[in-house]
C-alpha positions as CSV (number, residue, x, y, z in Angstrom):
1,X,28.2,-47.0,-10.6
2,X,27.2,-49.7,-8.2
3,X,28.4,-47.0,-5.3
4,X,25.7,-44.6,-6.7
5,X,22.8,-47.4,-6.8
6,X,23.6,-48.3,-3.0
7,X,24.0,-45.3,-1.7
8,X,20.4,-43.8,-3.5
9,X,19.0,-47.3,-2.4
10,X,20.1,-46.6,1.4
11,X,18.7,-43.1,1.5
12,X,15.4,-43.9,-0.3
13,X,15.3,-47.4,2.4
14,X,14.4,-44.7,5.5
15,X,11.9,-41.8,6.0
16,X,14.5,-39.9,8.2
17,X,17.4,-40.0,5.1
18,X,14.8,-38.2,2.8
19,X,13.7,-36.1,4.8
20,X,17.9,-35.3,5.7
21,X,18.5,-34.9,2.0
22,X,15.2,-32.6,1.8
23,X,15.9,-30.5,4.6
24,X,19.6,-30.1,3.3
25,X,19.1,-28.6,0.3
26,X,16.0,-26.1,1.6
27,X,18.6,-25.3,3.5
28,X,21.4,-25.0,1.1
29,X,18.9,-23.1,-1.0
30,X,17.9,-20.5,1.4
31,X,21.4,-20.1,2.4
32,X,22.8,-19.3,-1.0
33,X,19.9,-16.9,-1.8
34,X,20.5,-15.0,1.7
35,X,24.1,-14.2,0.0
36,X,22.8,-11.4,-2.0
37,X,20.8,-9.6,0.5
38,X,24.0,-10.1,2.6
39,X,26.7,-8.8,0.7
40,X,28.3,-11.6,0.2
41,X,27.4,-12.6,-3.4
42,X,27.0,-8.6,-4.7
43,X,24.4,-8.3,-7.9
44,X,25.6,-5.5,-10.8
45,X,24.6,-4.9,-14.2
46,X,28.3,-5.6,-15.7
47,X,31.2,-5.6,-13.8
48,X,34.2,-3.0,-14.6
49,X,35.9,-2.7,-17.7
50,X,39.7,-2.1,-18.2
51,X,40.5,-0.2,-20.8
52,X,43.6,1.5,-22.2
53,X,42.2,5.2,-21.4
54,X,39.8,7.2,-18.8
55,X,38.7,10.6,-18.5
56,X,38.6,13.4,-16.4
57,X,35.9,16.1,-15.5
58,X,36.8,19.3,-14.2
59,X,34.0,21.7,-13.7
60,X,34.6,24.4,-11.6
61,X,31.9,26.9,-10.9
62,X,29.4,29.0,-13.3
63,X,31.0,31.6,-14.0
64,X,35.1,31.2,-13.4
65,X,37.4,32.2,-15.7
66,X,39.5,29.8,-17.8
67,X,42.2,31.0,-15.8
68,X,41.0,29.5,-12.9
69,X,39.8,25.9,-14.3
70,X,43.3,25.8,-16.1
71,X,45.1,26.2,-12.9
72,X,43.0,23.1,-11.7
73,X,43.2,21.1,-14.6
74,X,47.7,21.5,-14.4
75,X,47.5,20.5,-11.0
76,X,45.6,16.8,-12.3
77,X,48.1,17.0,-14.5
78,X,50.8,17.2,-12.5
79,X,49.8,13.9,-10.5
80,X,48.8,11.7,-13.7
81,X,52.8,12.3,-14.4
82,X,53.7,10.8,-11.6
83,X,51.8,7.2,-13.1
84,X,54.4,4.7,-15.0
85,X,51.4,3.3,-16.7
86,X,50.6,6.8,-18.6
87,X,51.3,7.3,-21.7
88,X,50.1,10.7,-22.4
89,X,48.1,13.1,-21.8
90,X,45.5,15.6,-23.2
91,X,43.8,19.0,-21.5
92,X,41.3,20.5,-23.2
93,X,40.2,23.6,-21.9
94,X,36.7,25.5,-22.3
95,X,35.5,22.2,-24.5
96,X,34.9,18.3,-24.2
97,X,37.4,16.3,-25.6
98,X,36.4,14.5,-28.9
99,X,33.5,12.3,-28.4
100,X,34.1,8.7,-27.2
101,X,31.3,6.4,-25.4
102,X,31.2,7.9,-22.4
103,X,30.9,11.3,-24.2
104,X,28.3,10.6,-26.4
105,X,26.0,10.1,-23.9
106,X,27.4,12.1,-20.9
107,X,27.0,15.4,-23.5
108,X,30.6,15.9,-23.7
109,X,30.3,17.5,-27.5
110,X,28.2,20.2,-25.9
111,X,30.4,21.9,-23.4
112,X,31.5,25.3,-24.5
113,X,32.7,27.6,-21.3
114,X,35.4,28.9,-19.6
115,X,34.3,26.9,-16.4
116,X,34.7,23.3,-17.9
117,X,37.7,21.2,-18.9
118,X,38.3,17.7,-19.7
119,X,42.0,15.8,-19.4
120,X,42.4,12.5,-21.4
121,X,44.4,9.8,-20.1
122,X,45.9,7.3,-22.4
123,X,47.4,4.2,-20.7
124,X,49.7,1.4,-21.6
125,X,48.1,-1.9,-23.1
126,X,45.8,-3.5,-20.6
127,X,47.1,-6.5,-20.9
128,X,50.6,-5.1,-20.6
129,X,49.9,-3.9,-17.0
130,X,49.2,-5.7,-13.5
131,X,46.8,-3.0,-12.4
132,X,43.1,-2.5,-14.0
133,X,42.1,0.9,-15.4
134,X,39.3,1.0,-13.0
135,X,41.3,0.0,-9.9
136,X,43.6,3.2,-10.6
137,X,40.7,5.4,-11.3
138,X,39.4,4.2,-7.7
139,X,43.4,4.5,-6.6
140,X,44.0,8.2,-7.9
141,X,40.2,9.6,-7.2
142,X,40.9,10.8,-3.3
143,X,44.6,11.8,-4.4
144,X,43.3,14.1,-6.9
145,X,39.8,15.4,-5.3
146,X,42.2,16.0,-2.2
147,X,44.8,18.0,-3.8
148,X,43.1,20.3,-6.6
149,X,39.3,21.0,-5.8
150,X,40.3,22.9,-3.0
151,X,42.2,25.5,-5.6
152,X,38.8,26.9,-6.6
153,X,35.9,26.5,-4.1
154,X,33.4,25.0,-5.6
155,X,34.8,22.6,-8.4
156,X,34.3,19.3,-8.5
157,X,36.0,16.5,-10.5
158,X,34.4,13.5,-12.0
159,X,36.9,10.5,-13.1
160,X,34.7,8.9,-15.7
161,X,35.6,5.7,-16.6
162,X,34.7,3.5,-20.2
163,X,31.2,2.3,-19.9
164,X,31.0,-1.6,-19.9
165,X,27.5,-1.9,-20.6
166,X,24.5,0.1,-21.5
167,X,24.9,3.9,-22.5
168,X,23.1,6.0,-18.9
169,X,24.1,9.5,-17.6
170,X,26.0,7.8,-14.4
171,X,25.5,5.2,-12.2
172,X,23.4,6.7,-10.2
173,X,21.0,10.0,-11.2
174,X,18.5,11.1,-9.3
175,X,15.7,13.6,-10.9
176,X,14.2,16.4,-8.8
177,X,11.5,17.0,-10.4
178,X,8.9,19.9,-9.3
179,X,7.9,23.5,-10.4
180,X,9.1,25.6,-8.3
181,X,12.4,26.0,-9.7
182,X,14.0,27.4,-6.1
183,X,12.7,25.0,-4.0
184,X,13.9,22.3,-6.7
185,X,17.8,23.6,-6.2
186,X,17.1,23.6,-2.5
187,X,16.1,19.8,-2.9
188,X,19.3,19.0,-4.9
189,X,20.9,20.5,-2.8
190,X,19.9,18.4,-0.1
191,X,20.4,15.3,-2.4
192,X,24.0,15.6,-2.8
193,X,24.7,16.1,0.5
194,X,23.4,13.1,2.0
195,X,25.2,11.2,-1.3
196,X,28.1,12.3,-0.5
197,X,27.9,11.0,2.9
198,X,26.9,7.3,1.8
199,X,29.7,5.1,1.8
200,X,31.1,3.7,-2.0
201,X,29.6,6.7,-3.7
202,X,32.1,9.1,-5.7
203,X,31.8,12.1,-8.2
204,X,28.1,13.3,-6.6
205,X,27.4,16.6,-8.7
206,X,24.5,18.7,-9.3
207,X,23.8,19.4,-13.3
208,X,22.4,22.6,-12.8
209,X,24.2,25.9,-13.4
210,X,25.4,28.3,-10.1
211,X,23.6,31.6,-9.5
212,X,26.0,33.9,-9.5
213,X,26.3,38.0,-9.5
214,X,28.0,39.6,-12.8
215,X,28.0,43.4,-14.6
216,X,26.0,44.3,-17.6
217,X,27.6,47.1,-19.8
218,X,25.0,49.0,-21.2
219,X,25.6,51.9,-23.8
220,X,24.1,55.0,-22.8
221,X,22.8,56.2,-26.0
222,X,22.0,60.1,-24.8
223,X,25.6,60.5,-23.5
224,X,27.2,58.7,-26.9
225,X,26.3,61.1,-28.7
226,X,26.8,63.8,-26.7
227,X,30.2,62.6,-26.6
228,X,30.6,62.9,-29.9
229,X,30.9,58.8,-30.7
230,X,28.8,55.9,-32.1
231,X,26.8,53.2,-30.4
232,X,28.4,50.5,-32.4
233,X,32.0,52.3,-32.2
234,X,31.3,51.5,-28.1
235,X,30.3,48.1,-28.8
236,X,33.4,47.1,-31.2
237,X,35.8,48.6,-28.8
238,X,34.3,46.9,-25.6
239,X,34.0,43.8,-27.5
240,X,37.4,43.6,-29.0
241,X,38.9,45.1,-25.3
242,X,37.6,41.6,-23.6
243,X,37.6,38.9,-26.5
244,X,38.5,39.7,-29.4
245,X,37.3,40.3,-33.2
246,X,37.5,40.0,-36.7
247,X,38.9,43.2,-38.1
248,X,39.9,42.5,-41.6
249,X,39.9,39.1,-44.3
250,X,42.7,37.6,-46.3
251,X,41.6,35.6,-49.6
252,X,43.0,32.1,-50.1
253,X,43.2,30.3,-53.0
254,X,42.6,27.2,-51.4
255,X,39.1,28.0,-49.4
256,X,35.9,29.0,-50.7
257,X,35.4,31.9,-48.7
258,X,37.3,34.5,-46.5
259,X,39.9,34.0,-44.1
260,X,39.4,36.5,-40.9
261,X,42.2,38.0,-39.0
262,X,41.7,37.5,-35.5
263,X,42.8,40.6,-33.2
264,X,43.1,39.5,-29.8
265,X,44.6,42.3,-27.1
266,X,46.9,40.8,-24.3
267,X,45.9,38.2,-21.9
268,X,47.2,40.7,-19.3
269,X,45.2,43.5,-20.3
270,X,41.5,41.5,-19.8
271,X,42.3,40.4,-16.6
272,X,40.8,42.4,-13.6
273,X,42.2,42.6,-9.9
274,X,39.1,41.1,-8.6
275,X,35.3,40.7,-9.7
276,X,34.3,43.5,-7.6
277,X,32.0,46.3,-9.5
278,X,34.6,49.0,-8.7
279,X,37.9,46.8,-10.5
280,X,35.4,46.8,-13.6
281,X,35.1,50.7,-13.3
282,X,38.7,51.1,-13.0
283,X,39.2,48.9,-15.9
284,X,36.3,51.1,-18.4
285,X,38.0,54.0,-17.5
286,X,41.6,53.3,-18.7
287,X,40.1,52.7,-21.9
288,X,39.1,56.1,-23.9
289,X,38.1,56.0,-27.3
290,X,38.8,59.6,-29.6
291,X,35.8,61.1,-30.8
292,X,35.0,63.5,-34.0
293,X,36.7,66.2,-32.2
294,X,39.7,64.4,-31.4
295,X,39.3,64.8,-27.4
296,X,39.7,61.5,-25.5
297,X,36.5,59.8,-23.7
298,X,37.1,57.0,-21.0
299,X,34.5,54.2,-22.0
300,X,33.5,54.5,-18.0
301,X,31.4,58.1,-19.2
302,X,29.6,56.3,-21.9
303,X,28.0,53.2,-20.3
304,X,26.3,52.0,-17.3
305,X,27.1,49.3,-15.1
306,X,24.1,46.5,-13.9
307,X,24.9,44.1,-11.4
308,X,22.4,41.6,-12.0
309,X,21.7,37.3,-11.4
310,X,23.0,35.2,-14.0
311,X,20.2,33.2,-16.1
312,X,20.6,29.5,-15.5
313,X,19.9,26.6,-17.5
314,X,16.2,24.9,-17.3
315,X,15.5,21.4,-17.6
316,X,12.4,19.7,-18.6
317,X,11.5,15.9,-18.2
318,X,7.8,15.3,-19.5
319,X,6.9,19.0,-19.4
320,X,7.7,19.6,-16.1
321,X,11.0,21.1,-14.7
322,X,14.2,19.1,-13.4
323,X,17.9,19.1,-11.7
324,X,19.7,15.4,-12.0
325,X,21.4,14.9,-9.1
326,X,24.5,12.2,-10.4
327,X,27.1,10.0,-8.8
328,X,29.2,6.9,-9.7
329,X,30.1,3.6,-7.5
330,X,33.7,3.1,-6.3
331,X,33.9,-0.5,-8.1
332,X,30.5,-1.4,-6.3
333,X,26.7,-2.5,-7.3
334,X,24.7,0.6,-7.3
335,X,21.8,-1.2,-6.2
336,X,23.4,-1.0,-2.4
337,X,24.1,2.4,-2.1
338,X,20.9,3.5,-3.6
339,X,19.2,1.4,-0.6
340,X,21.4,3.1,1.9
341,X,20.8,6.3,0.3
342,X,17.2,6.1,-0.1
343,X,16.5,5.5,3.4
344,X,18.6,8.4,4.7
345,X,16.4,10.5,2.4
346,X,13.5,9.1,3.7
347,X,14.6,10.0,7.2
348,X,16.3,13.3,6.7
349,X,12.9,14.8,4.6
350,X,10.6,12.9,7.2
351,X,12.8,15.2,10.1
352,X,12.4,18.5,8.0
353,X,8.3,17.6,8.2
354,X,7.8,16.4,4.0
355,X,4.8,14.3,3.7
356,X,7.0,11.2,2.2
357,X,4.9,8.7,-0.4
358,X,6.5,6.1,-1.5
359,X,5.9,4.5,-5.3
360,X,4.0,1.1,-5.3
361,X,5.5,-2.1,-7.1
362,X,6.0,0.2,-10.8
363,X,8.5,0.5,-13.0
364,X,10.0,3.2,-10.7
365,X,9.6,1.5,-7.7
366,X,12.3,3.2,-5.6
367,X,11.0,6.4,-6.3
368,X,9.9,9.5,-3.7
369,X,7.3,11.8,-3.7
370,X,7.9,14.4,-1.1
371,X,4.9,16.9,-0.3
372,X,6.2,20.4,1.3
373,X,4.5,20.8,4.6
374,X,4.5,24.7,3.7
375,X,3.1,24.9,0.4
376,X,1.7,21.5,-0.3
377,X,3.5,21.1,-3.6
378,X,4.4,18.2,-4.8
379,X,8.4,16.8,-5.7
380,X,9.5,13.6,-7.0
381,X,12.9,12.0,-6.6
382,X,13.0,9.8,-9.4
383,X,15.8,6.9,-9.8
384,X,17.8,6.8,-12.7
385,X,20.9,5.8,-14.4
386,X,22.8,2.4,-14.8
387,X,21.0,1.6,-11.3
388,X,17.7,1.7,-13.0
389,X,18.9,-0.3,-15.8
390,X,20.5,-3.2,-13.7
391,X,17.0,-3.2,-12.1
392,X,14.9,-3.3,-14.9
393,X,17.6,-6.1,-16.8
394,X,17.3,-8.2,-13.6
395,X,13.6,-7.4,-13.7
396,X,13.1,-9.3,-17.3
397,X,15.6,-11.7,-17.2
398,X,13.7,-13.0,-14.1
399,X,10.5,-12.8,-15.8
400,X,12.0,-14.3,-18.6
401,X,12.8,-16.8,-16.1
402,X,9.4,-17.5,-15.1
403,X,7.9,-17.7,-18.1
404,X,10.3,-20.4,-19.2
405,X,9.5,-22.3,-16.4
406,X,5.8,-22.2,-16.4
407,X,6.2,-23.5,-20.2
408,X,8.4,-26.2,-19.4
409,X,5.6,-26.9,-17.0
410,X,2.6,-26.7,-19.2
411,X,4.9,-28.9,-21.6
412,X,5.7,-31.4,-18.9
413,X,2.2,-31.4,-18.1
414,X,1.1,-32.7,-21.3
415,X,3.6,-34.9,-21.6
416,X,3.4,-37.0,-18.0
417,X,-0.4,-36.1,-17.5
418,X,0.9,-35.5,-14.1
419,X,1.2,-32.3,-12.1
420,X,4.0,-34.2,-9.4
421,X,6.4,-35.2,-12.0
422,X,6.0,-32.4,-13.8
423,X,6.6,-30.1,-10.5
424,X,9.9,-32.4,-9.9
425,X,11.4,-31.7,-13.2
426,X,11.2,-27.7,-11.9
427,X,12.6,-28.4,-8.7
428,X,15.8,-29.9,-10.4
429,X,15.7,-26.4,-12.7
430,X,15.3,-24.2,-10.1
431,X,17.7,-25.8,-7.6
432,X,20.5,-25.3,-9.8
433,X,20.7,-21.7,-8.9
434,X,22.3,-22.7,-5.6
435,X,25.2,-23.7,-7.3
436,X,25.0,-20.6,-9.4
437,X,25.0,-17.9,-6.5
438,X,27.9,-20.4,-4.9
439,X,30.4,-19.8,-7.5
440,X,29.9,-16.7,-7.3
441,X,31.0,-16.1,-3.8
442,X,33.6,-18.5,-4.2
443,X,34.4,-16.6,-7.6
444,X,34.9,-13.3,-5.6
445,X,36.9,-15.0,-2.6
446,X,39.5,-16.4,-5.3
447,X,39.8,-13.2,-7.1
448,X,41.6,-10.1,-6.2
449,X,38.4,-8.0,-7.7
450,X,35.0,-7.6,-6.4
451,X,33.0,-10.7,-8.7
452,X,29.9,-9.2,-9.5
453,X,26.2,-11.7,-9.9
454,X,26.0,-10.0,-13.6
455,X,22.8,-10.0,-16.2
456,X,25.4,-12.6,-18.1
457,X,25.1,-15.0,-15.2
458,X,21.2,-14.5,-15.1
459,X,21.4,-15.3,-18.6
460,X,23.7,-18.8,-17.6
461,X,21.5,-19.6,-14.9
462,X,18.2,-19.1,-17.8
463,X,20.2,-21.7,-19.7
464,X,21.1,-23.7,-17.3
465,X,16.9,-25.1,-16.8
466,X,17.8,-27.1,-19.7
467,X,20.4,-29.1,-19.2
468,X,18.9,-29.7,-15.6
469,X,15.3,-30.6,-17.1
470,X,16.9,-33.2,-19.2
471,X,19.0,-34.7,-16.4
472,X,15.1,-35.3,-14.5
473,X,13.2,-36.7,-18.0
474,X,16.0,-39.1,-18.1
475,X,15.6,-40.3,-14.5
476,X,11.8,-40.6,-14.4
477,X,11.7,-42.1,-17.9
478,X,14.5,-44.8,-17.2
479,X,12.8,-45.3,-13.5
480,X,9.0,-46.0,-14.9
481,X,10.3,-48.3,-17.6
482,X,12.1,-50.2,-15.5
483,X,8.7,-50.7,-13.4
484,X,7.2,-51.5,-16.3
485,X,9.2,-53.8,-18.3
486,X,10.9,-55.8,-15.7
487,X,8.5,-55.4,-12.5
488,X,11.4,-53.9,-10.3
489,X,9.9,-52.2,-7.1
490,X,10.1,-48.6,-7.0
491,X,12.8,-47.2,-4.5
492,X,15.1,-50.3,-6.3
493,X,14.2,-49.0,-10.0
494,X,15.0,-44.9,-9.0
495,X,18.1,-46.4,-7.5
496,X,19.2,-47.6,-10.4
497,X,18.5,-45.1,-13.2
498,X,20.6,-42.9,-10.9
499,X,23.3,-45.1,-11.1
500,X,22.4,-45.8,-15.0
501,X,22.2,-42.5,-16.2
502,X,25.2,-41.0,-13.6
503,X,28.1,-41.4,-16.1
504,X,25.9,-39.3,-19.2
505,X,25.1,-36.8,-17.1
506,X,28.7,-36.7,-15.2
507,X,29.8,-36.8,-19.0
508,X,28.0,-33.8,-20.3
509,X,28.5,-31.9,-17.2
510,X,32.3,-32.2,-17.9
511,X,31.7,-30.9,-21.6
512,X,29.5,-27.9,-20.3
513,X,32.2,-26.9,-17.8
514,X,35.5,-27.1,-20.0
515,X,33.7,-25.1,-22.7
516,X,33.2,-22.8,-19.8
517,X,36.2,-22.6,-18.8
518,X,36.9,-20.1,-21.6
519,X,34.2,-17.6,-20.3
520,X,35.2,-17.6,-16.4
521,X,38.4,-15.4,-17.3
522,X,36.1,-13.1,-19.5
523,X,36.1,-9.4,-17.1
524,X,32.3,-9.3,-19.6
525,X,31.0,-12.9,-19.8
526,X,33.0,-14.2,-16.9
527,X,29.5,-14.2,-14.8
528,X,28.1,-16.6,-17.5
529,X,31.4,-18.8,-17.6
530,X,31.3,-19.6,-13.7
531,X,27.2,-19.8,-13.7
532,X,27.4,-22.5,-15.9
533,X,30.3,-24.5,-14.5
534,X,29.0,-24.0,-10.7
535,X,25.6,-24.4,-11.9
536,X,26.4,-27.8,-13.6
537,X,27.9,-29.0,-10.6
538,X,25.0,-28.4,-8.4
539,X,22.9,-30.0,-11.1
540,X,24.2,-32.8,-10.9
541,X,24.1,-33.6,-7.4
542,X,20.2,-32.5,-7.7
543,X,19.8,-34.9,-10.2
544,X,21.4,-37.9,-8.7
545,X,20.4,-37.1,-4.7
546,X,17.4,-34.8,-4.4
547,X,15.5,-36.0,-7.8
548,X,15.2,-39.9,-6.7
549,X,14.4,-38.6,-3.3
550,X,10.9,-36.7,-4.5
551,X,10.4,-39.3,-7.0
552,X,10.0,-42.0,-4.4
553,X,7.8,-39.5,-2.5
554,X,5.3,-39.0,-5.3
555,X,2.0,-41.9,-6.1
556,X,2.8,-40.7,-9.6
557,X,5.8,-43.1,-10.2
558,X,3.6,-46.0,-9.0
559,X,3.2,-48.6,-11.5
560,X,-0.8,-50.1,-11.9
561,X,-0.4,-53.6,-12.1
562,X,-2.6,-55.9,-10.9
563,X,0.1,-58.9,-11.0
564,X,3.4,-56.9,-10.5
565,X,6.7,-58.7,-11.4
566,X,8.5,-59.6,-8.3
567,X,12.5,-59.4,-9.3
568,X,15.6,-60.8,-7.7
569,X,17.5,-57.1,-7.7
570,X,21.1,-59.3,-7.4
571,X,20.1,-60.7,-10.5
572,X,18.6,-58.1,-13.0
573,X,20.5,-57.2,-15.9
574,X,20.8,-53.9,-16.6
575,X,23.3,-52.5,-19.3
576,X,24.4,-49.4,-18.5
């Protein structure tokens, strides 16, 4: 420890040394900080989670037949049999598959049409397997968007992965929010696009249902009964032509009530040549129905054909109307590529002429308000999704952070009646987040995955101010008494309380990092494993280096004596 007291001792001797060790670590500070907005130390909620299954979203347009979204969903199929690591699969068609975490909150349990399906993927055990869940969703995404949305123009297929943290919509929604419910699809529209040309974003789509044309049959009552037949005879046999009915009940001892039998003509006989108006007239007329006379009358006679729009769904958001706009990350923050992607909003509506306004330091702080130049109404592109959440966790936990550091202040205050020392013991908190944001990049060099800055490293760092307060009280407590008690001078006493109080503090660093050791290897709590064994390492050079150096540079470590003490410092006995 001798090595520690001379070489403290030698810095504190010379104005230039401090001012070295000062202007190192600013430096070594601002560096480390710089990583984030640089890309080099990436910040995310929670990083991905392997898991032993993933789903997939097929959604071709409003409107197409099951036929259609089956022959998408076989050809997914096809290429998840080509994976060793599959176990089996699942298609349901016209339905969600049973609810898991994703579905609950991505509405899975409510889709019920002919235009949706959703395939299951069951894997081998993750820890069975060299390759992550999340790595072969991001491997087999292109393979599969390549090969089957082309089969029905229009579809597109989400790969939705096991949430890791909080329950959102996706990783990145975007509300449109307006009145005018035309201009509102136009703006989605618009949305998407420029999502889908921002790098690391994958699965953009528009929750909003396609306007599309399709044929109302409506009975003419006049020439029903003219004919000879019933309104509801029409209905029943129109009905039952295209889907099917009930037409009688079988009791069961078992069930309370009535079993139906289910007639169901041939899947041949409901399909049409094409979706033109004159395919559905071709189709009414082969069908007759015998009246009271017994003469046979084609359905065509009876009814009237209406091509009209199709009704779509309407969202509301706080009484006013809405289209989410979503997207997911390819194994990336979100908080990147809504950056990117908010600024080539703001130029591509600032081109078209909006009046762009942009939300002040709120809640919602990303958000948009665009103002069309022809009508003056107002939209809003509102942020939303695990995005928003990473943001508003980072968001507290640094306030959090702030406001356990001005208490530890206010504390230290009382305690020293000194604003220096107190100021000092903050320094040595604060600081350690250099060694924090340096794991992390190391982390992520060492690693074959991206390692994310997580809310569990905030959360080590927060935990962290602790263990580096204590290693300051110890310092300037041991540093003061030695002035006091034995009279040493004061660059002499700082020099050696670092040397005293090196091997505790080397001692329960050691502790803090083996127990960490565990967490680094955690794909959750691995951000809190490194941030408290990089962070402890940083500490303790703080403590042992920087500390002594603004100790010496503050009056408040001065001793008042009138008569000081003068020491020998080759003979003082200190046990350490």
């Amino acid at each position: 420890m001798h090595k520690i007291e001379d070489i403290v001792y030698w810095i504190l001797q010379h104005k230039s040394r401090k001012f070295m060790v000062i202007a190192f670590t600013l430096m070594a500070l601002g560096a480390s900080v710089m990583m984030i907005p640089a890309n080099l130390v990436k910040a995310r909620m929670l990083p991905g989670k392997s898991a032993n299954t993933f789903s997939i979203y097929v959604d071709t347009p409003t409107g197409s037949s099951k036929e259609e979204t089956k022959k998408v969903a076989n050809c997914v199929v096809r290429i998840l049999k080509k994976e060793k690591e599959v176990v089996n699969i699942v298609t349901h068609l016209g339905e969600g598959i049973p609810l898991d975490y994703a579905g609950l909150v991505k509405g899975a349990g409510m889709k019920n049409s002919e235009n949706v399906a959703e395939i299951l993927v069951n894997l081998t055990n993750k820890h069975d397997r060299d390759e992550t869940s999340f790595n072969m969703v991001s491997r087999l995404r292109p393979v599969i968007k390549r090969m089957c949305e082309p089969i029905v123009n229009g579809t597109v297929i989400k790969m939705i992965e096991q949430p890791a943290g909080p329950p959102t919509l996706a990783s990145i929604v975007v509300e449109v929010t307006g009145e005018d419910l035309n201009k509102l699809r136009e703006l989605s529209i618009e949305v998407a696009k420029i999502l889908n040309k921002t790098p690391k974003v994958v699965d953009v789509d528009i929750m909003a249902d396609e306007i599309f044309k399709k044929f109302e049959l409506i009975p003419n009552k006049d020439k029903i009964a003219r004919s000879g037949l019933s309104v509801e005879q029409v209905n029943k046999i129109i009905y039952l032509a295209f889907e099917g009915m009930a037409i009688a009940h079988k009791n069961s001892k078992n069930e309370e009530g009535q079993i139906d039998i289910f007639l169901s003509l041939d899947d041949k006989t409901k399909r049409f040549k094409d979706r033109s108006k004159e395919a559905l007239e071709e189709k009414l007329t082969s069908m007759q129905l015998m009246n009271q006379r017994g003469m046979l009358v084609p359905i065509k006679e009876v009814v009237e054909i209406r091509e009209v729009e199709s009704n779509p769904m309407i969202m509301h958001k706080d009484l006013r109307r809405m289209i989410n706009v979503i997207a997911e990350t390819d194994n990336e923050s979100q908080v990147y590529p809504l950056l990117d992607a908010r600024e080539r909003m703001i130029e591509y509506f600032t081109k078209k002429g909006y009046e762009i306004k942009k939300a002040g330091f709120t809640t919602y702080m990303f958000d948009l308000y665009l103002t069309d130049p022809k009508s003056g109404k107002e939209y809003l592109l509102r942020w939303d999704g695990e995005m928003k959440v990473s943001l508003d966790t980072f968001r507290d936990l640094g306030g959090a952070f702030i406001g356990a550091l001005i208490l530890i202040f206010l504390l230290l205050v009382v305690y020293y009646k000194s604003f220096a020392l107190s100021g000092i013991v903050l320094a040595g908190s604060f600081l350690s987040i250099i060694g924090v944001i340096v794991g992390h990049w190391i982390a992520d060099l060492v690693t074959r995955d991206t390692f994310f800055l997580t809310a569990t490293s905030l959360i080590g760092f927060i935990a962290l101010m602790g263990i580096s307060s204590r290693n300051s009280l110890l310092l300037i407590d041991f540093a003061k008494s030695l002035m006091e008690a034995k009279g040493i001078e004061k660059k002499r006493a700082i020099a050696i309380a670092a040397a005293t109080r090196a091997k505790p503090i080397a001692l329960t660093a050691i502790a803090i990092i083996l127990g960490s050791a565990l967490l680094a290897s955690d794909p959750i709590f691995g951000g809190l494993g490194v941030a408290l064994i990089s962070g402890t390492v940083a500490a303790v050079f703080v403590s042992l280096i920087f500390i002594p150096v603004l100790m010496d540079n503050t009056k408040a470590m001065d001793v008042d004596d009138e008569n000081p003490i003068h020491h020998d410092p080759n003979n003082i006995s200190i046990t350490r």
